[in-house]
Each structure stands twice: as C-alpha cells, then as structure tokens.
C-alpha positions, 0 to 999 in steps of 0.5 A: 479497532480502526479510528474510521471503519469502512463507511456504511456505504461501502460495506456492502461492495466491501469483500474479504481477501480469503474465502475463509479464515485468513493465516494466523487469523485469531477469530472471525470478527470484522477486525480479523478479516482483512478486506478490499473495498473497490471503486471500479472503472467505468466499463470500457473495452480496455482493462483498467489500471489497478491502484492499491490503496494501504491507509496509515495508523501506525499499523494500530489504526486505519484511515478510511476517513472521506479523504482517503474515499475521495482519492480512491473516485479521483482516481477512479474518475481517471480510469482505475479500478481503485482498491483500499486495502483493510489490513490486520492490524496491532491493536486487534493483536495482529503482527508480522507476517499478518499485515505482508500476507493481507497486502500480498494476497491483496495483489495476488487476488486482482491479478486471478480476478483479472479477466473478470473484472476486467483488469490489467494484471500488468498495470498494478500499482499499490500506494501507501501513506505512513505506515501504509507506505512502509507496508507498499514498500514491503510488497515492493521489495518482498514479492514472489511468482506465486506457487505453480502447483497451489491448489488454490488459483490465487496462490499461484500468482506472483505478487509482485506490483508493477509501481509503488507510490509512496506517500511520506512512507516509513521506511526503516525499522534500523531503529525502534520506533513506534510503528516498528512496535506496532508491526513487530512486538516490543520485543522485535528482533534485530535482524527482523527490523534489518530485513523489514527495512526497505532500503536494504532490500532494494534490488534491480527488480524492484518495480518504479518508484515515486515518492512523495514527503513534505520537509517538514513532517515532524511525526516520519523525518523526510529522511525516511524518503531519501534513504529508500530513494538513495537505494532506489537509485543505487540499484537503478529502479526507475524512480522520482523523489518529490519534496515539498517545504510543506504538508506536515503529516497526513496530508490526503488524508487524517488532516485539513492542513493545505495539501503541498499544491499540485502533488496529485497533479505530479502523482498523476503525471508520473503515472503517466509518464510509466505507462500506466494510464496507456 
C-alpha cells in the first residue's frame, strides 16, 4: 500500500490508465489500478509539452507526498500538462512486467488523447526519482511503435518518450539489490536483472537524457548515474550529467534536507535548451 496515497483533492481528476482491468491485474481495488493524476496547462492555442512524473518507494511504495504535488504545479505553472504516474507496486503483489506496462500505456494514453487534451504527442517527457528513475530509464530503453492493427486505439501507439529526466535514478539490477527484489522477486533471474539493466540497453535511439544525483546519496551510489551516462554517451544520445556535493536521497521530495541549490532551475534550462518549452 503506497506510504502517501493520492491526496484527497486529486482523487477526483484522478483516472486509470485501462478502461477495465489492467494485465496481470489480481483484483479491482485501488492498489490494482494503475492511475494518472493530471495537472493540466493553461488553455492556450499551442499544445502543451507533457511531463510524466514516476515517484520513488523502492517499487514497495509511492510518493505522492506534497513535495512531489508542488513539482508537478512548478511545472504546470511553465506551461506543461503534468501527469503522476501510480504504478503497481510489489507490496500489493505486483512484479515485472506490471510496472513497465502501467508506464508504457501511461505513454501510449496521452499520445491518443492528444488532441483532445491538447497536447504535443511529440514533446513528451517522462521523469523518475529512485526507483521511479529506474522504471523513466526502462520506458527510455524498452519502447516500441505500437501494434497498427490493435483493436484498441491506445494500443496502437509507440511508447517511446521524447526525453527522460532521471532524478538520482537505479540504474542496474547487474547486482541484487532491494529494489531489484521488489521489481522482480527474490528469486529474479540473472538474465532478467541483465536485461532491466539500463545501461546495457542504451542504443542511438534512446531519446536525451538528463540526469541529475548528489555525491553523497548513501542509500543509490551516484555511480549508478555515471554508468547510465557512460552509456549514454557511448551510443551518442544527446545527454547532460549534473552531480552535486550534496542532496542525499529524496531530495524533491520524501525529505526536508536542502535541495542541491538552483537544480530545477538546470532541470528547466535543459528542457529548454531540448526544445521542448518551444
């Protein structure tokens, strides 16, 4: 059960990503449907850029805390329509391939709803903390163009992001961690944890990439970061790296230690300097 539920407010705007029950679904309570919760843009006469928001909890818990709340209005206040994504998670019994499908179809969704909402299919960009970070980096690195000849419209849309944005992200499952346990079992197979490792999978196709981590994060090692950035520019995706001294974990949100000073402000900038704020 998520350590901060959807705050009371936002339960009613809040809708789930499947008009029934989702796949591998094992009941129909709240912790079985995987939701969106949106913070739409402004009406303008230009569509908005899209920002897809994966919390943290290990993949045992969420946090919908008011920290994360008051990123997604930053953000909205900018001109995005800004999404949190409540995916399935191990402590309701849920492990891969149910948190990739939430995420993928999370994609899928706003890319058919587009017109409707009125926003830019092209300029989506999905942002994870922690374990969120790891499941931004899966829908980075595991996409596809959707199924043309699927009944359902949303199927037959591509999921893959335009950017990613990944907050003091995990990274690899190479070796077994807590969060590798939580996505996959116990028991998770070896190949499994290579193939959900993010930087293995990094090609020429995966869309650009920031990613941001304090030094001194002593619950995900920054060198998490630095492998999926090696990668990154291996395989020569546009991509930016920004370290700080300090910020521990959970900074944005789960935590009042000081944020690492002016990171959003570079987060920002980024997205700008990406096109997507144009």
């Amino acid at each position: 059960m998520a350590r901060f539920p959807i705050p009371d407010d936002l339960v009613t705007v809040t809708f789930p990503l499947w008009d029934g029950p989702a796949p591998l679904s094992r009941g129909n309570t709240p912790e079985d449907i995987p939701t969106l919760t949106p913070f739409w843009a402004e009406k303008s006469e230009r569509p908005a850029p899209v920002l897809l928001i994966c919390p943290g909890g290990g993949y045992f818990e969420h946090g919908f805390d008011h920290s994360i709340c008051s990123l997604a209005e930053r953000f909205r206040q900018r001109g995005f329509a800004v999404f949190l994504l409540r995916y399935r998670l191990a402590a309701d019994h849920y492990h891969y391939p149910a948190q990739l499908f939430d995420g993928q179809r999370a994609v899928r969704l706003i890319r058919e709803r587009a017109e409707e909402w009125n926003l830019n299919p092209a300029k989506i960009v999905v942002m994870g903390f922690s374990a969120g970070g790891h499941l931004a980096s899966m829908l980075e690195t595991h996409f596809d163009a959707g199924n043309p000849r699927a009944e359902n419209p949303v199927d037959r849309q591509g999921c893959r992001p335009d950017a990613a944005i990944l907050i003091y992200p995990v990274i690899s499952f190479l070796s077994k961690s807590g969060t590798s346990a939580n996505l996959l079992g116990p028991e998770g197979d070896s190949s499994l944890r290579a193939s959900l490792s993010s930087e293995t999978q990094v090609t020429p196709r995966t869309p650009p990439t920031l990613l941001v981590h304090g030094e001194d994060d002593q619950t995900v090692s920054i060198e998490q970061s630095r492998l999926m950035f090696a990668a990154l520019q291996r395989a020569g995706v546009s991509s930016a790296f920004h370290a700080y001294p300090s910020g521990k974990h959970g900074f944005g949100c789960w935590t009042n230690d000081p944020c690492p000073p002016g990171w959003l402000e570079r987060v920002e900038a980024w997205l700008d300097e990406q096109g997507v704020t144009r």
